[in-house]
N, C-alpha and C positions, 0 to 999 in steps of 0.2 A: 900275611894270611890272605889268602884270594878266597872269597865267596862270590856268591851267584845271586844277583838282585833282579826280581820280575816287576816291571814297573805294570801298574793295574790301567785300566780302560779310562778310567777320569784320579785325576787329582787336580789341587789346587796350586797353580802357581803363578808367581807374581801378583798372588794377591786377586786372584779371578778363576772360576770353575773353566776347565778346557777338558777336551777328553784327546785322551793321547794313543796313539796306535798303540798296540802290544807289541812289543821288543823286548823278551829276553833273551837275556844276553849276560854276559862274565864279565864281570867288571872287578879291574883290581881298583881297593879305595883309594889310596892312597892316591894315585892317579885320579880314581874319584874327586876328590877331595880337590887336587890340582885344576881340574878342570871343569870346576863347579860354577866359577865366574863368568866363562865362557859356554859354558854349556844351558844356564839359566835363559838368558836371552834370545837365543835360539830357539828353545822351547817355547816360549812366550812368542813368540815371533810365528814362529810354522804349526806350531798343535792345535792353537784355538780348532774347534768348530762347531756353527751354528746350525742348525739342524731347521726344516722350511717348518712353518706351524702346519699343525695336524686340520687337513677341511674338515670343516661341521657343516650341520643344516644342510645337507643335502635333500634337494627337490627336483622331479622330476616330473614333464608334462609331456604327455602325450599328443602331437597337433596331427590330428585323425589324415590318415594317409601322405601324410608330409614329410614328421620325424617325431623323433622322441629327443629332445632336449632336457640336460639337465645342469642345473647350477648349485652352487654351492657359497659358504663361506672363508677366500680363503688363506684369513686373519694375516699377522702385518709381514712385508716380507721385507728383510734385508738386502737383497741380492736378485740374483736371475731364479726365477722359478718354473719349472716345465712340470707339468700336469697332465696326467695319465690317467682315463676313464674307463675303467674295465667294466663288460659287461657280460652276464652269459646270458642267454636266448633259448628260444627251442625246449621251453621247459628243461633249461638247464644245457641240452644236448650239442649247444656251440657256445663259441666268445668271441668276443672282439674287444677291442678298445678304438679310442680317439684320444688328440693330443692338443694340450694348448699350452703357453707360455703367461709369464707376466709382461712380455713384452706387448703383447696385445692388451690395451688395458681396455680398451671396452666391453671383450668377450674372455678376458683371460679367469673367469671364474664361472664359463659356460661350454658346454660340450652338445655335438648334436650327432646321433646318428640318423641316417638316411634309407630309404626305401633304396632295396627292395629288402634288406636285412630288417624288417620290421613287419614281423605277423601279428595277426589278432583272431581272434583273444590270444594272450600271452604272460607268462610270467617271465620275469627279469629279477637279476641281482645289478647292483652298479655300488663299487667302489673307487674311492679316488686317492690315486697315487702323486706322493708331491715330491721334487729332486730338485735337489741343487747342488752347488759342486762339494758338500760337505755331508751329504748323505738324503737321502729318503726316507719317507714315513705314512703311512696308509692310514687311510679314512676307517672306520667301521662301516661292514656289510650293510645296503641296504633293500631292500623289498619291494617288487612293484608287481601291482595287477594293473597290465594295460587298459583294460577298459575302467577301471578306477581312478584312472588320470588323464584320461581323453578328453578333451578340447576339440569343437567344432568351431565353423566357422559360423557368422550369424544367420535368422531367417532372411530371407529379404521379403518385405511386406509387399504385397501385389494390389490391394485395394481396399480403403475403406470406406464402405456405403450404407444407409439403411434400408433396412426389407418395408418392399411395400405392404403396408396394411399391418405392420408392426410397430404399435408405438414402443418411442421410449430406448428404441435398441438399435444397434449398429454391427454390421456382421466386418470381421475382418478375415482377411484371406491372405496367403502369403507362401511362399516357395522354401518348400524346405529344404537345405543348405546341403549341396550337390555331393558332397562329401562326407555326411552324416554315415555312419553305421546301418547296415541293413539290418542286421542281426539284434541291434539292443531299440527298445523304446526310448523316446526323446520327449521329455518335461521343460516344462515352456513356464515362462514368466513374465506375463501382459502389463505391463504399464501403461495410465492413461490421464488425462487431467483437461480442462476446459482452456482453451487459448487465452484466458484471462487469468488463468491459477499458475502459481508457481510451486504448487503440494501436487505430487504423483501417488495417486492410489494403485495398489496391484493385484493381478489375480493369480494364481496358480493353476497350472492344468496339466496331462499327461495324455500324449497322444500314442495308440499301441505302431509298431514299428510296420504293422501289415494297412494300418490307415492310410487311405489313398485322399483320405478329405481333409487339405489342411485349411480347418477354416473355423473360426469361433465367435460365439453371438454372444457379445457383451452387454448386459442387459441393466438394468435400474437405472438409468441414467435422464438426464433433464430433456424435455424435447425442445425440437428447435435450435440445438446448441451444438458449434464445431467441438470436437474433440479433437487433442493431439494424442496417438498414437506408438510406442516402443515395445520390442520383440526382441526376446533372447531365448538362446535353449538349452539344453546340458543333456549330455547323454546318459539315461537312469543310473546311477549307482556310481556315475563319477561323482569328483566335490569339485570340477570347474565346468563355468556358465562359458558359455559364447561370449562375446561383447555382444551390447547393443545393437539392434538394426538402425536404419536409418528411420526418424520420423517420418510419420505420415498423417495426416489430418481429414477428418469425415463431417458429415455434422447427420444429427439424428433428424428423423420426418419430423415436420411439423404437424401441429395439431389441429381442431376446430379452435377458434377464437374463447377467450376468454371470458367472464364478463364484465359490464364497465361501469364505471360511478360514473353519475352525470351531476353539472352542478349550473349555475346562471349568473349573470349578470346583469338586475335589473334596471335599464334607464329611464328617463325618463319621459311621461309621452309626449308626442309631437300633436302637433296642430288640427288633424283628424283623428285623433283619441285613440288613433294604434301608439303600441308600445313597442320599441326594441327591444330584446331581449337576445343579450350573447349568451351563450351554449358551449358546456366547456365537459368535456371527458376524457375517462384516465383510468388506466386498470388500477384496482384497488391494491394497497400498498402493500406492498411483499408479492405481488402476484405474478407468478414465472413467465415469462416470454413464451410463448408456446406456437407462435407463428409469424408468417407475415402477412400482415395485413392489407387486403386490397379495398376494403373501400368499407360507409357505414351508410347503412340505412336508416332515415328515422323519419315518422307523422306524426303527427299531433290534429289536435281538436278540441273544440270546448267542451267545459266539461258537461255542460247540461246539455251539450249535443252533439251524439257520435255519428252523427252522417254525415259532418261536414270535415271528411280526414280529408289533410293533406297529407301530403310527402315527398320527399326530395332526398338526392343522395350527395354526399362529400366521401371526398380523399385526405381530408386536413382539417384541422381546428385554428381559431373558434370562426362557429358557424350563427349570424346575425336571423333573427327570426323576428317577423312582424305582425306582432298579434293585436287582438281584438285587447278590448278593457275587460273582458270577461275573465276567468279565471280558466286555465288550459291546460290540457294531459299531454305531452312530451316522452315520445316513446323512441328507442335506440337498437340498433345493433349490427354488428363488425360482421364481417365475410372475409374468408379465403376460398384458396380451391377444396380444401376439405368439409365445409359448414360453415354453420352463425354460430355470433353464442348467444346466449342466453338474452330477453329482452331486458334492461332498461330502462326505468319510469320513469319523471321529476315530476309533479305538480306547479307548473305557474302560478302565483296568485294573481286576482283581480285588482284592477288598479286602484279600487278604494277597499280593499279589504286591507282589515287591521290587523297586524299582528299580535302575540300578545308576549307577553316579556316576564323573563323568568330570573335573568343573572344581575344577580344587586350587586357585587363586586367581582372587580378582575386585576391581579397586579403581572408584574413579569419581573423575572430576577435568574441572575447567573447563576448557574451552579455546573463548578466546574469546567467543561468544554461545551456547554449547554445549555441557551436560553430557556426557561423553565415557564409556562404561562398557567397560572393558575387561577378560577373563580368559583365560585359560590352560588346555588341556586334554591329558588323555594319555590321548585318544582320539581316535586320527587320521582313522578313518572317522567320524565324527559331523563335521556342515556346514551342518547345520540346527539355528538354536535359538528357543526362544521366549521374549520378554524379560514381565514383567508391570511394572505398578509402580502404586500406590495412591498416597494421603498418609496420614501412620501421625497418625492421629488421638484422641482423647480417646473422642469420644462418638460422632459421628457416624458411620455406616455407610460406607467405605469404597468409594468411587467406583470399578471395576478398570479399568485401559485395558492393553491387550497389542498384541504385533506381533510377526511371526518376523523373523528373519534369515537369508541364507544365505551359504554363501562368504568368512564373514566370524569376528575375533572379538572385534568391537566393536560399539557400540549404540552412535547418537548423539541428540540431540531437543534442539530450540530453547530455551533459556533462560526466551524469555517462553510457553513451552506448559503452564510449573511455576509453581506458584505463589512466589513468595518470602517466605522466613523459613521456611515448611513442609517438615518430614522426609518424604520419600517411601522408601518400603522399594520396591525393586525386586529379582527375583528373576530369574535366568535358568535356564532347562529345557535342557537339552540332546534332542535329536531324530535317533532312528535309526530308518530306515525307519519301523513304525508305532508303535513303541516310545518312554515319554517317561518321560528319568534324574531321577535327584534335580536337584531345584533346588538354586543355589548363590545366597545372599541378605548383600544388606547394606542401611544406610540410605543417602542422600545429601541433601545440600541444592542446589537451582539457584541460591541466595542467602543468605549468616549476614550475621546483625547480632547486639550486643550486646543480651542476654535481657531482657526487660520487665521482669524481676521478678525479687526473690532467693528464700531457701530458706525457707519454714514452720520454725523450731527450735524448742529447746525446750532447758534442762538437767534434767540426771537425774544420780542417784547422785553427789552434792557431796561427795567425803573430804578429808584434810587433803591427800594430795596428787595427786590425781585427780578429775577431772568428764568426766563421760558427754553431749557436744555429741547431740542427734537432730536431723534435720529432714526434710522432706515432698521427693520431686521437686517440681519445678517442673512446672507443668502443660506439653504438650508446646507448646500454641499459642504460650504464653509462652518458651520456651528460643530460638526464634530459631538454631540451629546446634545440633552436635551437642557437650553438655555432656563435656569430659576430666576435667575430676576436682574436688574443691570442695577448699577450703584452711580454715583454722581459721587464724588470727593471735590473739595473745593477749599482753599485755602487762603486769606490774607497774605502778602508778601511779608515772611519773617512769623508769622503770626500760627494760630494755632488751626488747626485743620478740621475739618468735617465731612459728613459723607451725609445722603439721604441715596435711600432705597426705592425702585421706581416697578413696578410691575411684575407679572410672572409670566409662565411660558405657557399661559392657556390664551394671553392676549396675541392677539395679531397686527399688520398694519405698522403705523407710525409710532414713535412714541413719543411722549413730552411729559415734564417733569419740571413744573415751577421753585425754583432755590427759593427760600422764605426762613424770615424768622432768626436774620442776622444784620447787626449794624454793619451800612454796607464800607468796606474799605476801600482807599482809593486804587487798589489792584488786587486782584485774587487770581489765582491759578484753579481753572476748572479741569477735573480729570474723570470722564464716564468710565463705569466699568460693569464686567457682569460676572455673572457664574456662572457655571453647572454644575452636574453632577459627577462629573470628570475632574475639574477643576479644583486648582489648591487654594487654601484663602487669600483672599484679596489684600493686600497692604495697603495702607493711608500712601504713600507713591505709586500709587496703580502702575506696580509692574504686574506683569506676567501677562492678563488679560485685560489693561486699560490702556485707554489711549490718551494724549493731552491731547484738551479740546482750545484752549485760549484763555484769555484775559477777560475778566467779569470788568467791566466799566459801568458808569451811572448816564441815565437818560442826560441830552443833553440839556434840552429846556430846562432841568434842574438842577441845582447846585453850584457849586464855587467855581472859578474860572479853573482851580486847578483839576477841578473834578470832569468840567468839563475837554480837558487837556487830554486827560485821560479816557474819557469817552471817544476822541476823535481816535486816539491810540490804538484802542480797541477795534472799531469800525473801519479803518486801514487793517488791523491782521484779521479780520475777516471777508 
C-alpha cells in the first residue's frame, strides 16, 4: 500500500523542537520503515533552526543637524547576526534603511542615519530587522516626532559677573548652542552652589526662540560670595537635556561692612598711672561675610570729657591703647569702597572702679561632642554675658578667643574647636547695660587622658620616725586632666603597706608630705602617686600613675648600727 505523508513545519525529533522545511512527497513505508535509522540522524543533523531573538526597547535620538541615531535591545545571539533599520521619512512619502552586524560589538545594536536625509520637523516609523542564516524576524513598528527627540549640543557660558549697584545677584550670560532649532523655544536648567558647597541648587527658565538676550539674573543669593556656575538646555517638547556646560565661577558685589563686637583686655597700670588696654573685635556670630575690608576706624575719650578725642586708624587686631585711670568711651568702625558700618561702643572702666558680682556658681561638663559651661546668678536683670577662654599654658603666650551671649545661662563650643589633653581657663563676664561684673573662672578639659609623666621628688628631713616626701608639679602640657590629689604609698620590706593623701589641684608650687605615724622599719619602699579625673584607681603597687621613689631609712645620729647601715644605703640611692 503506497500513501502520501506531508511532514508539517516543526516537529520534535531526537528529543528537541527543530522546524523542518515542508517536503511533501510519496513515500512508500515500507521503505519507510527501512530507512528510518538512517533517515533520523540526518534530520537531527541539517533541520535544526534557531531563529535571531526579536529587538525590543527601541530608542531613538535625534542629535539636531547631525543624525538621527537609534538603538535597541538585541537579546542573546548564537551566531552571526545582520541588522536592518528601516525607516520611512517625508511624512511617510520615502524610506531607507541602514545596516549593522553582531560582528561590530560596540555599535552592533546602533544604527545612524545622516544629513542631508533628515528634515525637520518631521515624522518617522523605524523598525528593526534581524537575520541570520536560519531565518529573520522583525521588531514592532515604531513612532517618532523629530522635534520630540532632538538633542542639542550644550550652552557655552560667556561670563559670569555682578551688576553694579545690585546687591545680592549675579547676571550670567552665555551663547547659545550654534545648532539649536530656530523654529522651537529652548528651556534652560541653571545650576549653582558656593565654592565651598558640595549641594547644587536649580533653577528653571524658558527662553522664546525670537530672544536675542541670552542672559539671566540669578538673584537671592549671599553677598560677597564666588559662585560656581552649570548650563544645560532642551529643546521645548523634547524629553532630552543637553549635557552640561562647562563650569564657571562669578562672585556677587560686596557689601557696606557689617557691624562688630568690641571686647578688651585689661592690664595692668604702669608707673605713670596709664593703663594698657588691648582691643579685640569680631563680627558678631553667625554674621555673613559681606565684604572686604580695608581698614577700622576708632577714638575714644574719657568719659566726663568729650573734647579730648583721639583717633587712629588699623588694618589688623589686637590694637594696645594707653589710657588715663579715668574711665573711657572706645568707639569703632570698618570701611570698604562701598561705606562703614555701623558705630561700635565699649566702655573702659576706671582703674579703681569696682565691679559688682553677680555669678555664685559655674561648673563645665561634656555632653556629647560638646563642652557644656553652665552658671547661676542673683541678678535677674543681667542677660548679657561674655564668655573668654585661652589654654592655661606653661610658656607660651596665651592665644584669647571670646564671645557673648545673650538670653541664656549657658555656653556651648565643639569638642574638636579644643585642643585635647590641654587645660583651658575660661571665664564668664556678666553684662549690664554698659557696665562689665566680675568675672567668674574655672579650668576645663574638652578631653583627659592618663598624664605623661610622674612627679619630680625628692626626700628630705630622714628621722627615726618621719620623712619629708617633696616633688615638682608636673609640667601642665604633661598632666593631660585636671590633677585631684598625689598619694604616697610606702611599705615595710615583706610587710604590710600604706598610703597617705597629699594635697589638691587648687594648690601650686612644691609639694611636701611628712610620712608619720608608723614604727619605723629597717627598709621601706616609698611610691608617690596621683590622680585625676581621667584616671583609673590607684593600686597599693602604684602602677599606672606612680612612680618608685626609694628606700625610707632612719636618721643616722640615731639608732642601731644596723639601722644606721641602712641609712648610709639609702643616702647612696639618693
Amino acid at each position: 500500500c503506497i500513501r502520501q505523508l506531508k511532514f508539517s513545519t516543526t516537529a520534535c525529533v531526537c528529543g528537541c523542537p527543530v522546524r523542518l522545511s515542508p517536503q511533501p512527497s510519496c513515500v512508500n513505508l515500507g521503505m519507510m520503515w527501512t530507512w528510518a535509522p538512517w533517515l533520523f540522524p540526518l534530520l537531527c543533523k541539517f533541520s535544526l533552526a534557531a531563529l535571531p531573538a526579536k529587538p525590543e526597547n527601541i530608542s531613538c535620538v535625534y542629535y539636531y543637524r547631525k543624525n538621527l541615531t537609534c538603538t535597541w535591545s538585541p537579546g542573546e545571539e548564537t551566531s552571526y547576526t545582520q541588522y536592518t533599520v528601516r525607516r520611512t521619512y517625508a511624512y511617510g512619502q520615502k524610506h531607507d534603511n541602514c545596516t549593522t552586524s553582531s560582528s561590530t560589538s560596540e555599535n552592533r545594536a546602533s544604527c545612524s542615519f545622516f544629513l542631508p536625509r533628515i528634515t525637520n520637523p518631521d515624522n518617522c516609523t523605524i523598525e528593526v530587522e534581524a537575520q541570520n542564516a536560519d531565518g529573520v524576524i522583525t521588531s514592532d513598528m515604531t513612532y517618532w516626532h523629530l522635534e520630540g527627540i532632538a538633542k542639542t549640543e550644550p550652552p557655552e557660558i560667556f561670563s559670569v559677573r555682578p551688576v553694579w549697584g545690585i546687591k545680592r545677584m549675579i547676571q550670567i550670560e552665555w551663547i547659545k548652542p550654534e545648532l539649536a532649532p530656530v523654529s522651537s523655544n529652548l528651556k534652560y536648567t541653571l545650576q549653582f552652589r558656593t565654592v565651598s558647597s558640595t549641594s547644587w541648587m536649580e533653577v528653571n527658565f524658558t527662553k522664546n526662540r525670537r530672544d536675542t538676550d541670552q542672559t539671566y539674573n540669578l538673584t537671592g543669593l549671599q553677598a560677597f560670595t564666588e559662585y560656581v556656575i552649570a548650563l544645560r538646555c532642551a529643546v521645548e517638547g523634547s524629553k532630552f537635556w543637553s549635557d552640561w556646560s562647562h563650569e564657571k565661577m562669578g562672585t556677587t558685589e560686596e557689601e557696606a561692612p557689617f557691624g562688630l563686637e568690641l571686647w578688651r583686655v585689661l592690664k595692668p597700670a604702669e608707673a605713670d598711672g596709664r593703663r594698657p588696654v588691648q582691643l579685640l573685635w569680631k563680627k558678631p556670630r553667625g554674621a555673613p561675610v559681606l565684604e572686604k575690608t580695608l581698614g577700622y576706624n576708632i577714638w575714644y575719650f574719657p568719659e566726663n570729657n568729650t573734647n579730648i578725642t583721639e583717633t587712629m586708624n588699623a588694618t589688623n587686631q589686637p590694637l594696645e591703647l594707653h589710657l588715663g585711670g579715668e574711665s573711657y568711651w572706645v568707639s569703632m568702625i570698618s570701611y570698604n569702597s562701598l561705606g562703614k558700618s555701623p558705630v561700635a561702643t565699649l566702655r573702659i572702666p576706671a582703674i579703681q572702679e569696682k565691679s559688682f558680682q553677680c555669678i555664685e556658681v559655674m561648673q563645665a561638663c561634656l555632653a556629647e561632642d560638646q563642652l557644656v559651661v553652665k552658671w547661676q546668678s542673683c541678678a535677674l536683670d543681667v542677660n548679657t554675658w561674655m564668655i573668654e577662654w585661652f589654654p592655661d599654658m606653661d610658656s607660651e603666650p596665651p592665644i584669647l578667643s571670646w564671645e557673648s551671649v545673650s538670653q541664656a545661662k549657658n555656653w556651648t563650643i565643639q569638642q574638636d574647636k579644643l585642643k585635647p589633653f590641654w587645660c583651658y581657663n575660661i571665664s564668664v563676664y556678666p553684662m549690664l547695660h554698659d557696665k562689665v561684673g566680675e568675672p567668674y573662672s574655672i579650668q576645663a578639659y574638652a578631653k583627659e587622658g592618663v598624664p605623661s609623666e610622674g612627679p619630680e621628688t625628692k626626700v628630705e628631713n630622714i628621722g627615726v620616725k618621719t620623712v619629708t616626701i617633696t616633688w615638682k608639679e608636673i609640667p601642665k602640657r604633661q598632666r593631660k586632666g585636671i590633677i585631684c590629689n598625689y598619694t604616697v604609698f610606702y611599705q615595710a620590706e615583706g610587710g604590710k603597706g600604706f598610703c597617705k593623701h597629699a594635697h589638691s589641684q587648687h594648690q601650686t608650687g612644691a609639694r611636701d608630705r611628712p610620712v608619720v605615724g608608723m614604727t619605723p622599719p629597717p627598709r621601706c619602699d616609698l611610691q608617690p602617686g596621683m590622680s585625676h579625673l581621667a584616671s583609673s584607681s590607684l593600686s597599693e603597687n602604684g602602677d599606672k600613675s606612680t612612680q618608685l621613689l626609694g628606700l625610707w631609712g632612719l636618721n643616722e645620729s640615731e639608732g642601731t648600727v644596723p639601722e644606721r647601715i641602712a641609712q648610709r644605703e639609702w643616702k647612696e640611692l639618693i
